[in-house]
Structures are given as structure tokens and as C-alpha cells.
C-alpha positions as CSV (number, residue, x, y, z in Angstrom):
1,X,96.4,-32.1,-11.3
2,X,93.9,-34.8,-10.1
3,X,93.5,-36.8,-7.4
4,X,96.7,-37.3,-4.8
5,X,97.3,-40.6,-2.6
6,X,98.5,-40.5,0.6
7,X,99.4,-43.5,2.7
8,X,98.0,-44.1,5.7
9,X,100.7,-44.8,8.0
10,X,99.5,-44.6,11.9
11,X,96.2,-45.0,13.6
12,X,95.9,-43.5,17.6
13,X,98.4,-42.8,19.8
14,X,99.4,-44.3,22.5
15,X,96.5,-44.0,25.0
16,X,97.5,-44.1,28.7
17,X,96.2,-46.8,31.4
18,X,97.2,-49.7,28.7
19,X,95.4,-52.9,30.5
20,X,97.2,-56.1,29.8
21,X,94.9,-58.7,28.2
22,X,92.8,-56.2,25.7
23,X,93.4,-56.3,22.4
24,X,94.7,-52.9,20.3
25,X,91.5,-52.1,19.1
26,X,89.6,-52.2,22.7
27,X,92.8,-50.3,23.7
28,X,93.3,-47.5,21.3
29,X,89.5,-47.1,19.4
30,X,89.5,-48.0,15.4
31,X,92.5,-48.2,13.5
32,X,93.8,-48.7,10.6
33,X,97.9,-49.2,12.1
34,X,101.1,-50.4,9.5
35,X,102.2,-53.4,10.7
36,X,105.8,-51.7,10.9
37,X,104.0,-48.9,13.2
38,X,102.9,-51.8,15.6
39,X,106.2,-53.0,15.5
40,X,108.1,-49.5,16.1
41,X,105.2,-48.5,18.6
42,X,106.1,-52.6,20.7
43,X,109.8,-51.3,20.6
44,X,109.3,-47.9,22.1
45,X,106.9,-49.4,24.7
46,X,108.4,-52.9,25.9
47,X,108.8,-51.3,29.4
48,X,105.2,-50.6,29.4
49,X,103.8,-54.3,28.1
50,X,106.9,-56.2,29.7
51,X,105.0,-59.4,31.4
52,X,101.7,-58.2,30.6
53,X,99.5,-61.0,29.2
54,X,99.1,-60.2,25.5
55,X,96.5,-62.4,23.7
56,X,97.2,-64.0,19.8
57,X,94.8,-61.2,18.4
58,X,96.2,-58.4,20.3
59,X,96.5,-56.5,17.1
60,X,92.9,-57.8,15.9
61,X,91.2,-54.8,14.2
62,X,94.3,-53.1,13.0
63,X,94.6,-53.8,9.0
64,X,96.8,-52.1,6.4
65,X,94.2,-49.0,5.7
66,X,93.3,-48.4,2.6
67,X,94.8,-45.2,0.4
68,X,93.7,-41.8,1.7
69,X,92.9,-39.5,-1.0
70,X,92.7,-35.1,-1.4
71,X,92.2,-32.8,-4.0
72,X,92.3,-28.9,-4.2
73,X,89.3,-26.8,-5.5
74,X,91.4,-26.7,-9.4
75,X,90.2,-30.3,-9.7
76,X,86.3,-29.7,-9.1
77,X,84.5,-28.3,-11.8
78,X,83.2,-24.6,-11.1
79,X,80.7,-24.8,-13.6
80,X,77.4,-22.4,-12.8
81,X,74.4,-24.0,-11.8
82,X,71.9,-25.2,-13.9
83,X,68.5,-23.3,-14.5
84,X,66.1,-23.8,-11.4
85,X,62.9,-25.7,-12.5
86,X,60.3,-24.0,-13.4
87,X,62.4,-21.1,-11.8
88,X,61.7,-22.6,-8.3
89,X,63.8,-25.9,-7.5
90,X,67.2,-27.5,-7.7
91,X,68.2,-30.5,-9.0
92,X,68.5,-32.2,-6.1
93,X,66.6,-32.3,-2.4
94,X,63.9,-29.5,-2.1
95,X,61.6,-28.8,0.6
96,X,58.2,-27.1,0.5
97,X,56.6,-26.4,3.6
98,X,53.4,-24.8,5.3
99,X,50.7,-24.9,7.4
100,X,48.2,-27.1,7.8
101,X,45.8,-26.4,4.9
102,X,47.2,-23.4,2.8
103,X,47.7,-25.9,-0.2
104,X,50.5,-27.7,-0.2
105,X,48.8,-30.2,-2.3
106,X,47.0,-28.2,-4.3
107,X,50.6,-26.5,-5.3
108,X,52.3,-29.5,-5.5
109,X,49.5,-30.8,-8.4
110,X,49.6,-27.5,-10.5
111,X,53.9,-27.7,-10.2
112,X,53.3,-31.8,-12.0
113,X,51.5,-29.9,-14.5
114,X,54.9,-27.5,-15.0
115,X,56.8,-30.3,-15.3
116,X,54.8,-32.2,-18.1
117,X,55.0,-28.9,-20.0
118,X,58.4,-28.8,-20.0
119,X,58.3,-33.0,-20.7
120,X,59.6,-34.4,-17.3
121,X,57.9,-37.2,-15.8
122,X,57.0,-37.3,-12.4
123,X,56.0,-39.7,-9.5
124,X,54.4,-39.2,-6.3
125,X,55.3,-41.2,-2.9
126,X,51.9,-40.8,-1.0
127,X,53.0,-41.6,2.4
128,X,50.0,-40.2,3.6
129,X,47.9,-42.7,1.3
130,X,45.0,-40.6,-0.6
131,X,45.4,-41.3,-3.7
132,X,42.2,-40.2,-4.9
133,X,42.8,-36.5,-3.7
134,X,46.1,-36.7,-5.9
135,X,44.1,-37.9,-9.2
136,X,41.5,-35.4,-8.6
137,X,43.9,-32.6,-8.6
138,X,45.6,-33.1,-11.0
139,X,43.0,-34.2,-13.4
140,X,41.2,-30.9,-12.0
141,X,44.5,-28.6,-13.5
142,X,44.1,-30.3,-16.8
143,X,47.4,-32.4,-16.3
144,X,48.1,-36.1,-18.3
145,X,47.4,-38.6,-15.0
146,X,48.5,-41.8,-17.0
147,X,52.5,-39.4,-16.7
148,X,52.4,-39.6,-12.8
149,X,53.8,-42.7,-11.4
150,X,51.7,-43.4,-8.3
151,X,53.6,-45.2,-5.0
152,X,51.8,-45.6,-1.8
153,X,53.9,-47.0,0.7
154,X,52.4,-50.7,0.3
155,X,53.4,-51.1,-3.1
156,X,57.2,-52.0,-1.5
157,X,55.9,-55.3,-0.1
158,X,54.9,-55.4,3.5
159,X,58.8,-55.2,5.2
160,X,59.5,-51.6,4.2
161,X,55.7,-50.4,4.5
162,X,56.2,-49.7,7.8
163,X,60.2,-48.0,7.2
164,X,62.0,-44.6,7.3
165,X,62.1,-43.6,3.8
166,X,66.0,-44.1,4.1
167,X,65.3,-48.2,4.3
168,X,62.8,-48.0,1.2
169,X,64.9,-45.6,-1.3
170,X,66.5,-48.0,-2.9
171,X,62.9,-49.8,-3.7
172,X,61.6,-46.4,-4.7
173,X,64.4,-45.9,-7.1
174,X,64.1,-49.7,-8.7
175,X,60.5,-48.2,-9.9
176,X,61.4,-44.9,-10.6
177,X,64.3,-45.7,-12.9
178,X,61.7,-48.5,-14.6
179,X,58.7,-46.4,-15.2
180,X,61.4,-43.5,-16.5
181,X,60.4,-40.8,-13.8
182,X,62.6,-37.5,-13.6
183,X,61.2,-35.9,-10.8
184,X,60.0,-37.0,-7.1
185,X,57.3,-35.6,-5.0
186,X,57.1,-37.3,-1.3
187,X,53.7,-36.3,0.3
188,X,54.9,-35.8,3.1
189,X,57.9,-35.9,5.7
190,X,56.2,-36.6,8.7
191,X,54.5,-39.9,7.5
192,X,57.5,-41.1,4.9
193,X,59.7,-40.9,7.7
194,X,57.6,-43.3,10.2
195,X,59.0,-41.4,13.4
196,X,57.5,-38.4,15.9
197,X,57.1,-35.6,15.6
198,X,59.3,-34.3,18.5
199,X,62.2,-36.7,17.1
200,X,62.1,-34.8,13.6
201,X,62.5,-31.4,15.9
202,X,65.4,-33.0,18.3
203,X,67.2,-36.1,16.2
204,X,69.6,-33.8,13.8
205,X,70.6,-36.6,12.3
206,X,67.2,-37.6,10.6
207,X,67.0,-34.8,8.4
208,X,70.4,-35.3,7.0
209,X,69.3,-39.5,6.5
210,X,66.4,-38.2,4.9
211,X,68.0,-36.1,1.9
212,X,70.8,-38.6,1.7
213,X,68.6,-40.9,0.5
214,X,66.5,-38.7,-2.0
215,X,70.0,-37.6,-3.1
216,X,71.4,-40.7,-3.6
217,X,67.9,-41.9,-6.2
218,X,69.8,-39.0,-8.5
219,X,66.7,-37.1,-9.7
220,X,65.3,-34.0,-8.4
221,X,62.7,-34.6,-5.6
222,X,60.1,-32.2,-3.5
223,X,59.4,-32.8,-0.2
224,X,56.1,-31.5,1.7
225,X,56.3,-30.4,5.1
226,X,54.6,-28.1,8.1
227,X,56.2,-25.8,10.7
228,X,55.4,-26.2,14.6
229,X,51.4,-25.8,16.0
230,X,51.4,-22.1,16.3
231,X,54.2,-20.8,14.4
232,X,53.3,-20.4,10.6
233,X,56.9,-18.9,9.9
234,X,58.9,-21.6,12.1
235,X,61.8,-24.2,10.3
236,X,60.0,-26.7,9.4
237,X,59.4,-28.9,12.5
238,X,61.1,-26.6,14.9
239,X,64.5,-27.8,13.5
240,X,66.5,-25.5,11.2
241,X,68.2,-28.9,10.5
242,X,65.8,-29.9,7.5
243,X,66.1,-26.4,6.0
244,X,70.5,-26.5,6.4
245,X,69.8,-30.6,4.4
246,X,68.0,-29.3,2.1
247,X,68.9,-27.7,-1.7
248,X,66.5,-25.6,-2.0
249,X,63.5,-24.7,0.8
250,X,60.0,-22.9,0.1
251,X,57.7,-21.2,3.0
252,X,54.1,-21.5,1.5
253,X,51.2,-19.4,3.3
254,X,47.5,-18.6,2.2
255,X,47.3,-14.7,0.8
256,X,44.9,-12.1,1.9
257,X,41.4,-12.5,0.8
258,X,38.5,-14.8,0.4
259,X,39.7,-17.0,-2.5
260,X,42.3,-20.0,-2.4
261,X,45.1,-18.4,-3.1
262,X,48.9,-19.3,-2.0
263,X,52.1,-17.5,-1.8
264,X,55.4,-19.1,-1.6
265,X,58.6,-17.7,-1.0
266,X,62.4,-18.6,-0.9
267,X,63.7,-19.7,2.6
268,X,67.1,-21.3,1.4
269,X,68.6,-20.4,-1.9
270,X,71.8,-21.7,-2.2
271,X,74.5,-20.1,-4.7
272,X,71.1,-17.9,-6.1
273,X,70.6,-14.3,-5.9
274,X,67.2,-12.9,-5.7
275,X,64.6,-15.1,-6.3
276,X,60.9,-13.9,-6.6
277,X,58.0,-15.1,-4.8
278,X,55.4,-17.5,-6.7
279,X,51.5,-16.4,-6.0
280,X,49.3,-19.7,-7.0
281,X,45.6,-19.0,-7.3
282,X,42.9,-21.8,-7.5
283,X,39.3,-22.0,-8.7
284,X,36.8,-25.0,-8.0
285,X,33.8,-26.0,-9.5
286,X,30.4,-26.4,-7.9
287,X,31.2,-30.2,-7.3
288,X,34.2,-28.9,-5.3
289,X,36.8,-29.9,-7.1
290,X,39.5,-27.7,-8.5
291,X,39.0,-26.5,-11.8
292,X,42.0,-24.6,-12.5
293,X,45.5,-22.6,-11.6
294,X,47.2,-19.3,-12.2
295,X,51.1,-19.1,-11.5
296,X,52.0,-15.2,-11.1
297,X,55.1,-13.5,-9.9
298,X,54.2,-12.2,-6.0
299,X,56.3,-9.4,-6.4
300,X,54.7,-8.2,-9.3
301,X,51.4,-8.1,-7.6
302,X,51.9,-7.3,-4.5
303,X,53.8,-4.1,-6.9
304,X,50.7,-3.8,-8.3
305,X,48.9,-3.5,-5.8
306,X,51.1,-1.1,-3.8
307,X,51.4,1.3,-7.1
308,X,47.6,1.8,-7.0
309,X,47.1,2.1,-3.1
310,X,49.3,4.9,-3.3
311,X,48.4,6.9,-6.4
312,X,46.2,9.2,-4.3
313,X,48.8,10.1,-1.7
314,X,51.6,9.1,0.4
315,X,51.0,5.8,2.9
316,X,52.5,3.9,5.7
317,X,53.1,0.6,5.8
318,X,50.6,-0.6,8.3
319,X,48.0,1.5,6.5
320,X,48.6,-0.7,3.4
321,X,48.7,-3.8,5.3
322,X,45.1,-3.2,6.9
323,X,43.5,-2.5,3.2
324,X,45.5,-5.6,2.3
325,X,43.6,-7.8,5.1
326,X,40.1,-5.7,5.0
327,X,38.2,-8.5,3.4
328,X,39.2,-11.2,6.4
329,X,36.9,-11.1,9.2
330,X,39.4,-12.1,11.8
331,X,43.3,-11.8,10.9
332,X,46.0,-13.0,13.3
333,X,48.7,-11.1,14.4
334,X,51.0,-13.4,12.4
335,X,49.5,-13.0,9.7
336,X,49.5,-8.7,9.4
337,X,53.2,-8.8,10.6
338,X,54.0,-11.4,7.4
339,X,51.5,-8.8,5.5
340,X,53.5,-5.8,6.3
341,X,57.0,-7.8,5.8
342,X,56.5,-8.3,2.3
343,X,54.8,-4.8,1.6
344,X,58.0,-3.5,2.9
345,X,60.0,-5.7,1.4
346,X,58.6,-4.8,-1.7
347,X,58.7,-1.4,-1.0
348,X,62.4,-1.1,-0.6
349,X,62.8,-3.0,-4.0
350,X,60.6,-0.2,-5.8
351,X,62.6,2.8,-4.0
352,X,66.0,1.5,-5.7
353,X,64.5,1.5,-8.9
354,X,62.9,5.0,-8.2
355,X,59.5,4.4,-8.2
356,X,58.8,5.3,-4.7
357,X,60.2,8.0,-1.6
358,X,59.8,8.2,1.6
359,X,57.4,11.0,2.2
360,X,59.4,13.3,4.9
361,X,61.6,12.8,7.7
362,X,59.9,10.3,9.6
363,X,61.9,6.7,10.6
364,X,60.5,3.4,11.9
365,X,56.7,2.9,11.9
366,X,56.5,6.3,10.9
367,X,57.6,6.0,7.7
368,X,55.1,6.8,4.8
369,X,55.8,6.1,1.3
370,X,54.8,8.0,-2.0
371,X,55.1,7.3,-5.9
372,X,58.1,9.4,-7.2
373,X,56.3,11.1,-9.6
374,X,53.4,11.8,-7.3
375,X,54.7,16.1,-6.9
């Protein structure tokens, strides 16, 4: 059916308290008015402007508008999505965010390696300017460093340096689109957008600047980010703005247990079903720096784990979660209740597909759990 025109016939109404001596546009807001509307709308009110002073450019603002346009949903393709990459991100704006330290980086390196596997080549905007951290990584996971495009924010000449990412995109895309990059990774938000914090948590219109630009270089992109001081599962910076802009977002936090290892899980999913967690583990060598990655499903091994904590009896969840957490000295409250989320979460999964029961009548915390085959 395609595309329909409509004409655009009338701007405002007639506003009351019309002040001789202002022209229509400081009298009615923006237009666009027909010229035969301004003369019908004179007609109908010469009472009101009779010997009113009425400069040359009274109607001054008020051009023929251009063509309105509509469709209906039979015109837009309904096509499914494409396949996430590497069965984490759209191909659009994503978001991965966590707390200070978890390894954020560190993901983000072993994720370029991913993408070289599967041939895409990526670039990194280093608003936070270390680029040696960034070559050490991913020289450390064994990936091809001469395939990442490397921009710090000076390489766009000293006037956009100092901008929102929003005023430097366009720069950003002139190299991207040169060099032949098919992915974007911005390390991170808070720097590449040049503003506070506390306006990144209030401004609701930054976020939406932010991912309108990144959408607008056409190429996938990743985006690093942190929730408030305090509160590991916040929105990222307080505002659930930048997870609503956003394609696709990812909640990173550091797993149980003495080695660096990271769990990530699906915030925002748009259009997708059920989409597992991603456990990243990382090993160093003596010198420090990292040596290697493993990518495993977190489902599957927090499964795992679950199936052999309970082959000698039934358990409750809080039980499981204190095992879970019995190799860290001190851990926070936050920490056990995220703990005990995802063992329930994953215990729910494993009673639909029978291989666990409650064990008795008991509800709430009460609640113990048993392998199905266990009497």
C-alpha cells in the first residue's frame, strides 16, 4: 500500500488575548498555516484585529508545510530479528554495565576476540585514555591487535576532544567507515559523554542523545557503564533511562570465589525470549597480565553445581547460597541475596524440566529442594 500524503492544511488555533503588533508566530507558537487558512482565519476574525496595528510580517514564520506522511504496520517489514552476536548483543546500541572493578574491561577484550573469530572488525573509543591496558588485554587473550582500530578522544583534533559523544559521532564514523570497522566499543559512558555524574542520573534526555548518535554510525556498538556507589544491581547511573535507550543491556558482577571470574546477565532483551547468563573466567600470569579466558553458559554451571550440592539430600536455598560464598572471607548482603536469586532462579528452571521437587509442604524460606530421582 505504501506510503500515504497528507496535506497539511492548518497550524494552531486561534489563541485568545491576540495583542495587536506581534506577528502570528509570537502569537500562535510554530506553524506551518495555508495561506488560504490565514486568509479564512482574517475573515472570521476582522472584529477581533479591526484597527489593531498589524506589522508587514505579521504572518512571518507561517510557510506552506511540507507533506505529512503515515503508514500502517502492512508496509513495515516484520521480518525476525537477526541472530544476537555471539548470542549476547543486537545490532544496534548495547549497554554493559557493572561495578567498579568486576571486569568490564577484561570482558569487553575477550568479547573483540569473539568477534575476530567470527571476522568482524572492531574499534575501541577509549574515553577514558589507557591504551596500554587495552593492548595488553587483548594481546593477553591471544587476539590480532593490528584488527582493533584504536580512538582516544584526541585523535578528533582538539574542538571535539573536550565534546559529548553526540558532537564527535560523526568524526568517529569518518574513521570507522575508513579503517572498515563493524563493531564499536566506547570505554566508557561517563567520560565519552563529558558531563556529571548526577546529570546522567537526572537529564533523561542524555541517554536518548547518546544512543542516537551510536545509532545513527549504523554498526553495532557496546557501551560500558557502572550503577550508583552502593547499589551493584541499580540502572545504570540511577536512571532507568539508559537501560529503556538502549537495544540490548547486560548487568556484569564478580562470581563467588577467589578467582577472577564474571557473570553477566540479561537486563533488557528486547523481542528475545530466554536468554542465558554468560560466566567469563580469567587467568594471569606471574607478570600480571592476563593470560587467558573461558566463556561458559552460567546456567549450566550454576546447574552444575546445584545437581551435586544436592545429591546427598534435599536443601534450601540459603543453605546452597552459604556453600556458594564459603570461600569469601567477608560477603555483603548484596551479594548472598544476588547468590540466592540466581540459585532460585535456576532452581525453578530445573523443576519444569523435572529434575528437581520441593521436598514437603513447606513455602517461602522454607522451602527445600531435592533431585527427582533422589527416592
Amino acid at each position: 500500500m505504501g506510503v500515504r500524503e497528507v496535506r497539511s492544511s492548518a497550524g494552531p488555533s486561534v489563541m485568545n488575548g491576540w495583542q495587536g503588533g506581534l506577528t502570528a508566530a509570537e502569537t500562535f507558537g510554530p506553524g506551518p498555516l495555508e495561506p488560504d487558512t490565514i486568509a479564512a482565519w482574517r475573515q472570521r476574525n476582522s472584529d477581533k484585529i479591526a484597527g489593531l496595528p498589524a506589522p508587514p510580517d505579521l504572518w512571518e514564520g507561517y510557510p506552506t508545510g511540507p507533506p505529512l506522511h503515515y503508514r500502517t504496520l502492512a508496509d513495515i517489514d516484520d521480518s525476525p530479528p537477526g541472530e544476537l552476536l555471539i548470542g549476547m548483543f543486537e545490532h544496534g546500541p548495547n549497554l554493559a554495565y557493572g561495578g567498579p572493578g568486576i571486569g568490564k574491561g577484561m570482558s569487553a577484550a575477550a568479547w573483540i576476540v569473539e568477534f575476530q573469530a567470527l571476522g568482524l572488525e572492531v574499534a575501541i573509543y577509549d574515553a577514558e585514555r589507557r591504551p596500554q591496558e587495552w593492548a595488553r588485554r587483548v594481546q593477553g587473550l591471544s587476539g590480532d591487535r593490528t584488527r582493533v582500530v584504536y580512538i582516544a578522544p584526541e585523535d578528533l583534533g582538539p574542538r571535539l576532544a573536550s565534546q559529548p559523544l553526540w558532537e564527535s559521532a560523526p568524526s568517529i564514523g569518518e574513521i570507522i567507515r575508513v579503517a572498515g570497522v563493524d563493531l564499536l566499543i566506547v570505554d566508557s559512558i561517563l567520560p565519552a559523554v563529558g558531563v556529571g555524574e548526577e546529570r546522567l542520573r537526572s537529564a533523561a534526555e542524555v541517554p536518548y542523545l547518546y544512543v542516537q548518535a551510536l545509532d545513527a554510525l549504523g554498526i553495532p556498538s557496546i557501551s560500558l557503564g557502572h550503577p550508583p556507589k552502593g547499589q551493584p544491581e541499580g540502572e545504570p547511573f540511577g536512571s532507568m533511562a539508559w537501560t529503556a535507550a538502549m537495544r540490548m543491556t547486560w548487568l556484569g558482577a564478580r562470581a563467588e570465589g577467589e578467582a577472577h571470574r564474571v557473570r553477566w546477565r540479561p537486563r533488557k532483551r528486547n523481542e528475545r525470549g530466554h536468554i542465558a547468563g554468560v560466566l567469563l573466567s580469567f587467568e594471569y600470569d606471574e607478570d600480571g597480565r592476563p593470560c587467558s579466558s573461558i566463556r561458559e553458559d552460567d546456567e549450566e554451571d550454576t546447574r552444575g553445581r546445584l545437581m551435586l550440592m544436592l545429591k546427598n539430600g534435599a536443601r534450601s536455598v540459603a543453605d546452597m547460597a552459604d556453600e556458594l560464598l564459603e570461600d569469601e572471607e567477608f560477603p555483603t548482603a548484596d551479594k548472598l541475596d544476588r547468590v540466592k536469586e540466581r540459585i532460585g532462579r535456576t532452581l525453578r528452571r530445573m523443576a519444569r524440566d523435572g529434575s528437581v521437587l520441593r521436598d514437603g509442604p513447606a513455602t517461602g524460606r522454607n522451602v527445600r529442594w531435592r533431585l527427582q530421582w533422589e527416592r
